[in-house]
Structure formats: structure tokens, C-alpha cells
C-alpha positions as CSV (number, residue, x, y, z in Angstrom):
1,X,18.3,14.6,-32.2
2,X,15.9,13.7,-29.9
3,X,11.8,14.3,-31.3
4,X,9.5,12.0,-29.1
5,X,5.6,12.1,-28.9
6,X,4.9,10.2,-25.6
7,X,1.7,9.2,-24.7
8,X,0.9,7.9,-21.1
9,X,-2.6,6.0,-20.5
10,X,-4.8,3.8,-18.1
11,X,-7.2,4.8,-15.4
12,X,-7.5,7.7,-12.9
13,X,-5.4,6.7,-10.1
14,X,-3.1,5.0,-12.0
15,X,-0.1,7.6,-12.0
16,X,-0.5,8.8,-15.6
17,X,-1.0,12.2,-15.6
18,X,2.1,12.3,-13.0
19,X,4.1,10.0,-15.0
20,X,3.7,12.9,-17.9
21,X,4.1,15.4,-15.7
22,X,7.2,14.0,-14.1
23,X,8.8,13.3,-17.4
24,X,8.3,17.3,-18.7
25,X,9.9,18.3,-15.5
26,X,12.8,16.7,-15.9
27,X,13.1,17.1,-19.7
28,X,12.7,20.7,-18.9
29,X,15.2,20.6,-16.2
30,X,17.5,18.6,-18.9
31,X,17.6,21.3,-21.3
32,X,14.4,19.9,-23.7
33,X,11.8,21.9,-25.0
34,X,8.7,20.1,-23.7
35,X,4.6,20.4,-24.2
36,X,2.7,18.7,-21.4
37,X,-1.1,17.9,-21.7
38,X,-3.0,15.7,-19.5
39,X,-6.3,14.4,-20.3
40,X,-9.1,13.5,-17.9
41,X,-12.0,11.5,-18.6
42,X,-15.6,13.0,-16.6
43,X,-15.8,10.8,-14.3
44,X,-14.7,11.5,-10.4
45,X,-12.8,8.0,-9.5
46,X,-11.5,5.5,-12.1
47,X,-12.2,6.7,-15.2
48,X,-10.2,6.9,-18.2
49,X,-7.2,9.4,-17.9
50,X,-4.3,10.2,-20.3
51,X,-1.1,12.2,-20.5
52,X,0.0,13.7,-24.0
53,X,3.7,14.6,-23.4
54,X,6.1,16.2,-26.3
55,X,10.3,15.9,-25.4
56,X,12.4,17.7,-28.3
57,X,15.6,19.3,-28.8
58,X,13.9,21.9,-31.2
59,X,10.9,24.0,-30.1
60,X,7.8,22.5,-30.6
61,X,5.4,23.1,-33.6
62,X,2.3,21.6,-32.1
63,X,1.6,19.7,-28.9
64,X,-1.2,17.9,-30.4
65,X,0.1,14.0,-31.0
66,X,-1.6,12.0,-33.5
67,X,1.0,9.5,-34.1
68,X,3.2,8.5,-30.8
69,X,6.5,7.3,-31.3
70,X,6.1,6.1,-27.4
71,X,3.1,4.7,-25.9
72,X,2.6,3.4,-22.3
73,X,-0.6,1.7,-21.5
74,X,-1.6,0.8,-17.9
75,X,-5.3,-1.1,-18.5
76,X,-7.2,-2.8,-21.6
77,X,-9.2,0.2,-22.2
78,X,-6.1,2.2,-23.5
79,X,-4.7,-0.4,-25.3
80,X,-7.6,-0.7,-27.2
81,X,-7.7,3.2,-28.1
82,X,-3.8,4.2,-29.0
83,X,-2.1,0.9,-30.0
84,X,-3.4,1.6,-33.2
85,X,-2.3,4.9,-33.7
86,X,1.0,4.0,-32.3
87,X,3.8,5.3,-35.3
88,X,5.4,2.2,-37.7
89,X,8.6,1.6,-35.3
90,X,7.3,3.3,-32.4
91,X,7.4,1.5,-28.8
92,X,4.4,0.1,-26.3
93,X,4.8,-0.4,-23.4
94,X,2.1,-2.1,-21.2
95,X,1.3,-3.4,-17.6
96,X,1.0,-6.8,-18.4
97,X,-0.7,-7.3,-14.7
98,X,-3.8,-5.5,-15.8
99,X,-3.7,-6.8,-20.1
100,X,-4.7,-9.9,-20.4
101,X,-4.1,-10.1,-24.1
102,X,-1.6,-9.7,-26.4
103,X,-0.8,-6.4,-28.6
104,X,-1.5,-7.1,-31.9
105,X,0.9,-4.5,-34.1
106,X,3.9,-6.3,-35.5
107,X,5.3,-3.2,-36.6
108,X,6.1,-1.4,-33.1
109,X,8.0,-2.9,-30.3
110,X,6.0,-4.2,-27.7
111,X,7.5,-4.6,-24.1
112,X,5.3,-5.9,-21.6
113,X,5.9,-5.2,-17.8
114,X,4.1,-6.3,-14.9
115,X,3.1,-3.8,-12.1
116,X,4.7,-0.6,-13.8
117,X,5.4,2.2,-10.9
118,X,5.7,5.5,-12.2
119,X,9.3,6.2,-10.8
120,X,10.4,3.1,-13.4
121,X,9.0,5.0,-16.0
122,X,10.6,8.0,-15.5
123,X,13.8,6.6,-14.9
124,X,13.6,4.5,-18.2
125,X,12.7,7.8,-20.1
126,X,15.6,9.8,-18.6
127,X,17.8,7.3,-20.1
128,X,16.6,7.3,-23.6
129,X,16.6,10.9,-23.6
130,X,19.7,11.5,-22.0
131,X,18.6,13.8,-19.2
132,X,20.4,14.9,-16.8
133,X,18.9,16.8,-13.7
């Protein structure tokens, strides 16, 4: 049964908020029930952004996520903020082209990946989730 709390983060320009926004389409479009909420930080260019995105096969109790289960960071800034609220066997994945240190968790999975283009992402999450579109 699929129940993942995906959280999508770097700066404004980065493709975040359309990575999320991508994904809940196509979860939708794949049958899921889905909760979609980006985040932007006040600033006009390259501030921080972030993308709170909910993919279930059961309707949603609340989109608020405290505790990802799936965390994609894009720059040090949001690395810094949600690896550590990252849930015990949850996943990161980072743009190793923009971190230039190490996550520190030893309970999550950690997958570093250099240059991450939003279409990648997307297609990784339709295969985890089984979506078909």
C-alpha cells in the first residue's frame, strides 16, 4: 500500500515546486489520492522554495508532513533544514553538484546525484509508485 510524504527542496529556480507539481499530476492521473503544497520563500529570485507533496492509496488525513519518508534536496540550505526531520528508513536524495558535504543520518538512505533534472525525478517516482499515465 503505497503512503509517501515527499518533500522536494532547493532554491527558486531550481524546478522544485514543478517537480511536486509534476509528481501530483501524474499520481492523480495514476489513480492516487494526492495533497500538493508548494512553499515559497519572500524573496523575488533565488530564495529558498519547497514543495510538500502527499501520494497515497487511501484519502489523505492531513497534508501537513512532519516526517518525510522521501526527501529531495537540490542546495546546502535544504539539506541543512529537512535531513533531520527525514523519517528512520526514509530516503534523501541530493544534487551532489551543489552539496559539498556529506549527509550525516545513518539511518535513511542517502543517494547522491549530480545535476538532478526534474523530468529524472519524476520518472524515478512513477516507478516507485507504480503510476501509470
Amino acid at each position: 500500500m503505497v503512503h509517501e510524504e515527499i518533500i522536494f527542496a532547493g532554491f527558486g529556480g531550481q524546478g522544485v515546486i514543478s517537480a511536486g507539481k509534476l509528481l501530483a499530476i501524474a499520481s492523480m492521473r495514476g489513480g492516487k489520492h494526492v495533497s500538493h503544497i508548494p512553499s515559497y520563500g519572500a524573496e523575488m529570485r533565488g530564495g529558498t522554495a519547497n514543495c510538500s507533496v502527499v501520494v497515497a492509496d487511501n484519502p489523505i488525513a492531513s497534508a501537513i508532513i512532519h516526517k518525510p519518508t522521501i526527501c529531495v534536496v537540490l542546495n546546502e540550505p535544504s539539506l541543512d533544514k529537512f535531513e533531520p526531520t527525514i523519517k528512520p528508513g526514509g530516503i534523501l536524495i541530493y544534487n551532489s553538484s551543489k552539496i559539498h558535504r556529506k549527509p550525516v543520518r545513518e539511518d535513511i538512505q542517502c543517494f547522491g546525484l549530480n545535476h538532478i533534472p526534474s523530468y529524472f525525478l519524476i520518472k524515478i517516482f512513477i516507478k516507485i509508485f507504480r503510476i501509470t499515465t
